[in-house]
N, C-alpha and C positions, 0 to 999 in steps of 0.2 A: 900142472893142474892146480886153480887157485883153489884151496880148500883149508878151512881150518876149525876143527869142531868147536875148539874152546872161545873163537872170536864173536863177539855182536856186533850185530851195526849202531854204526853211533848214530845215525837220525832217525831212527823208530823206537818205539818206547820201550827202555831197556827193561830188561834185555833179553830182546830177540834175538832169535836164530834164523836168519837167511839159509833157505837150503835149495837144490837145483839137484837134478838127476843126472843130467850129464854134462861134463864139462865144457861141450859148445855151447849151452843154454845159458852158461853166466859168462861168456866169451865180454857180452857187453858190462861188465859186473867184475870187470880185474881191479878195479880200486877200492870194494867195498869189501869186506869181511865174509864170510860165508863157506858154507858145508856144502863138497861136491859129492854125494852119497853112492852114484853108482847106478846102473840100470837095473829095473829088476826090485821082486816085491824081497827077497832075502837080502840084498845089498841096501836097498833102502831102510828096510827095517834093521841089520844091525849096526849099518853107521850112523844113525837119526839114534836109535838108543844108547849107544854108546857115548854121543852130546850131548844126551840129555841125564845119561847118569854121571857123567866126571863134571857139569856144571852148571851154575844156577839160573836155569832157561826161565822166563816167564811167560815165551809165547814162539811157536813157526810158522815163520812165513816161508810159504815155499810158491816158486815160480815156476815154470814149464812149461812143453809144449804137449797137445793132446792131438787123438785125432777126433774128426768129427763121425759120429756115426746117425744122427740124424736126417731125416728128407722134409722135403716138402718144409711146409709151417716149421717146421722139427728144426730144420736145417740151420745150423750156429755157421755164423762170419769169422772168415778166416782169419781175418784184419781186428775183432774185438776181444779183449781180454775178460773172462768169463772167471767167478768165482766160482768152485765146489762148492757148494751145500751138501752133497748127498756123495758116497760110495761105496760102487760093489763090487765081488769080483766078478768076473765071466770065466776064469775058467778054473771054477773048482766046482767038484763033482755033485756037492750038495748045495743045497738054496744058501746063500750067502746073505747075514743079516747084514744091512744098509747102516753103516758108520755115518754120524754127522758132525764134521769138525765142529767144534764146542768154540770157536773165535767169533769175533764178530761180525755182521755180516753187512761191509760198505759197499757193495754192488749190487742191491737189491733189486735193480732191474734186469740186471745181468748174471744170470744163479743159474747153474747147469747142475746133475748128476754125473756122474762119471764113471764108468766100470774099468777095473784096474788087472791087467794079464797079466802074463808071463811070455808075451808074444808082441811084435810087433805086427798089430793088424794092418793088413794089405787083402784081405780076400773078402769076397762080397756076402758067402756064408756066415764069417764070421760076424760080419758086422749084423746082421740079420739076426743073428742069435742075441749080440749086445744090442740092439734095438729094444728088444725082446723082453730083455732086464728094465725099460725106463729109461736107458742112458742116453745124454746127448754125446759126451765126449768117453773117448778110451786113452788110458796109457800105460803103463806099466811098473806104476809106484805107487801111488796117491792112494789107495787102501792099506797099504803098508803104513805109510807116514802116518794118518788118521788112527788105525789100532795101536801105533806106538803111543802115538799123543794122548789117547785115550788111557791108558796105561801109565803113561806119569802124569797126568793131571795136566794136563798142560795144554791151552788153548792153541789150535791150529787153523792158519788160515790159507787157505789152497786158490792159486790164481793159475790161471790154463790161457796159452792163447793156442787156438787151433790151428797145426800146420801141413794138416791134408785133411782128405775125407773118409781113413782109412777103408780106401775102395782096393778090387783089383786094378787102378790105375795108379796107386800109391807106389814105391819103389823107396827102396833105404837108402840109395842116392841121391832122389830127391828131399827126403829129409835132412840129409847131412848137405844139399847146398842152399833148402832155405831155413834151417836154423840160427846161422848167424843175423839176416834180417828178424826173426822171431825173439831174438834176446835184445834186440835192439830195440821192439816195438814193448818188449818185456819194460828196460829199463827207464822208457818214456813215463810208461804208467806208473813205477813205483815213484819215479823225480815228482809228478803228476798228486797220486792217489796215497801213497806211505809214507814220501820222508818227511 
């Protein structure tokens, strides 16, 4: 698993922290430096702070896949890579205030909300309920990362590309056989839009 909290990337402006959720998602991303954090809003948030407390971060970029829970108009492309402006959770008991990565914002035409589980969504209730909240995309980090970065000060920039529509036709198979395309079309855009 390529991961190394204390590494930056050397062509973004140091020094950033490249970070990814799961280890298939920087599959395309074995040459470049970066934090493999783990699934999950607890795994996220203490390997993302533990980074950013042993060294001197000035900014996260983190990459990933989401799903989509939008329709109609709503409805994000699978194939485009969409920045977080906004995040919430969907599955905590109380209203959940909306975090706004504090980085800056180079996809201005491409700016999604995102609500952040502890589930990977597959069921068509659930996605109805995170519709519900504002959100176009769901995963199972991206509030975590945003509260930590909030928390040390430190600018966070959140890139999603979507790689279902977490429906009931969604299956954890299929995301583990199109993830490796998903870090590939990942690291087009960073070649492309960051380095």
């Amino acid at each position: 698993m390529p991961s190394n909290p204390t590494a930056f990337v050397p062509n973004l402006p140091a020094p950033t922290l490249l970070v990814f959720a799961h280890r298939d998602e920087a599959t395309a991303f074995a040459d470049v430096p970066h934090l493999v954090t783990g699934v999950g809003k607890v795994n996220a948030a203490s390997s993302l702070a533990g980074a950013l407390a042993a060294g001197d971060v000035a900014r996260v970029v983190v990459l990933g896949t989401a799903g989509v829970v939008g329709d109609g108009e709503d409805r994000l492309d699978l194939d485009t890579v969409y920045q977080v402006t906004g995040v919430v959770q969907h599955d905590f008991s109380l209203p959940s205030p909306e975090l706004r990565p504090a980085g800056d914002v180079v996809l201005p035409d491409r700016t999604a909300t995102l609500a952040t589980g502890d589930v990977f969504v597959k069921d068509d209730a659930q996605r109805t309920h995170i519709q519900g909240l504002g959100a176009g995309l769901v995963d199972m980090e991206a509030y975590a990362y945003a509260a930590i970065c909030e928390r040390f000060d430190v600018p966070l920039q959140l890139f999603k590309i979507p790689s279902d529509f977490a429906d009931s036709s969604t299956t954890d198979e299929e995301w583990d056989t199109i993830v490796f395309r998903k870090s590939e079309q990942l690291r087009e855009f960073w070649e492309k839009r960051l380095a």
